[in-house]
Steps between C-alpha positions, in 0.01 A plus 500: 500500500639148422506299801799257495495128681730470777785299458489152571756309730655299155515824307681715795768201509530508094599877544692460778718207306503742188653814691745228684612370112535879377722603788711137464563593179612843568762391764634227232576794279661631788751214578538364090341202638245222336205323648607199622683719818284503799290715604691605825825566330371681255375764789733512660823493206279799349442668879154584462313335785210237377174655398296382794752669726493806346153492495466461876745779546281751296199378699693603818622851359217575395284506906874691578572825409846630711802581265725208631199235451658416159781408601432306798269267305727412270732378715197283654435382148863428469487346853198248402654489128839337676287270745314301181867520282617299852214270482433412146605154328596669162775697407725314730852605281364867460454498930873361547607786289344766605333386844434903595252684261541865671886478416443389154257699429707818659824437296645863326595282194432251223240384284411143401485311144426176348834376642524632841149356537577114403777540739240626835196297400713157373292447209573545161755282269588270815426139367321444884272786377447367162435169639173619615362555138668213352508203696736300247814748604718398758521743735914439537772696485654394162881557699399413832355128485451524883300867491169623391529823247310751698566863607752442755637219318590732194588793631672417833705185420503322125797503386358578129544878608791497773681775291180778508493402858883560600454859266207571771697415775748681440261798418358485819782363719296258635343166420150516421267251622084513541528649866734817381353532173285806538707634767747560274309614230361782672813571646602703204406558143824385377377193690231447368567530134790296578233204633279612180779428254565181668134384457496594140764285385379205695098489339650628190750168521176264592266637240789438233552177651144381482487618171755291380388199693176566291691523190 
C-alpha cells in the first residue's frame, strides 16, 4: 500500500487559499460581479456565508446530532458572520447599504446583475474607481467640479441622471438615498426592479460616456 507524506503547513495553506478562490468565484457568478469587489461584499451580496465560517459550522454539526442543531448553528454562523461584516475595513459602501446580512439574505425577492452590483459595491465605471488603475484620470465629476464621481455621487445626486432618478421616485414614492436603499428594495418586487432599472441606465450612461471620452 502506498504510503502518502503528510501535508506540510505551506501546502495545507495553498489548498486552503485554492478552495477560498473556487468558492469566490462561485459567489461572483452569483452577484454578476468582477474581481476587483471585495471579498466581504461579495459574501455577503451573494448570501452564502465565507468559507471559513461555513467550515466551522460543519465542524460543530457534525459532534451534534438533534434535528434543530441545523438550524441553530446557522444562525450562530450568521451571528459571528454579522460581528466581522461590523468590524472589517473593506466594503465600507456595501455595509451602509445593507448593514444587516440575516435580512438581506432572507428577502422573498430579487436577484442581482452586473448593474445592481456596481450600484452596492461602488466600483465599476465610477472615475474614483478607475482612478485606482490609472493614476493619470481625474477622479472628478465631469458636471460637478466640487464632487468626486463615486457610487453615491452618481447615483444619489449628479445631476447627469436627475430624470432616471425623479422616474424612481416617483416609482417608489419616496426619495432614495444609501440608508433606505435596500429597505426599499426588498420591500416589494415592483421595488426592486424599479431600483434595478434605475441602476441600468445609470452604468449603461457611464460606460457610454467613458467610451466616448476614450474615443
Amino acid at each position: 500500500m502506498e504510503n502518502r507524506m503528510p501535508c506540510t503547513a505551506a501546502q495545507k495553506r495553498a489548498y486552503i487559499r485554492q478552495a477560498e478562490s473556487a468558492h469566490r468565484r462561485a459567489c461572483l457568478r452569483v452577484i454578476g460581479g468582477g474581481p476587483h469587489v471585495s471579498y466581504e461584499a461579495t459574501y455577503v451580496l451573494a448570501g452564502i456565508p465565507p468559507l471559513a465560517l461555513l467550515a466551522d459550522e460543519r465542524a460543530r454539526l457534525y459532534s451534534r446530532r438533534r434535528e434543530d442543531a441545523k438550524d441553530e448553528e446557522r444562525l450562530a454562523t450568521l451571528s459571528k458572520w454579522q460581528e466581522a461584516w461590523d468590524r472589517s475595513t473593506k466594503a465600507r459602501w456595501t455595509h451602509r447599504l445593507i448593514p444587516n446580512i440575516r435580512t438581506w439574505i432572507e428577502r422573498r425577492h430579487g436577484e442581482l446583475n452586473y448593474h445592481l452590483t456596481q450600484l452596492l459595491t461602488g466600483q465599476g465605471f465610477f472615475k474614483h474607481h478607475s482612478q485606482r488603475y490609472d493614476h493619470n484620470q481625474s477622479a472628478q465629476c465631469p458636471v460637478c467640479p466640487t464632487s468626486i464621481e463615486n457610487a453615491e455621487h452618481v447615483f444619489y445626486h449628479c445631476p447627469r441622471f436627475s430624470g432616471e432618478r425623479e422616474r424612481l421616485h416617483a416609482l417608489l414614492h419616496e426619495v432614495m438615498t444609501p440608508e433606505n436603499t435596500t429597505r426599499l428594495m426588498l420591500a416589494s418586487e415592483p421595488n426592486w426592479l424599479a431600483v434595478a432599472s434605475f441602476a441600468h441606465s445609470v452604468v449603461t450612461g457611464l460606460r457610454d460616456e467613458g467610451m466616448d471620452r476614450r474615443g
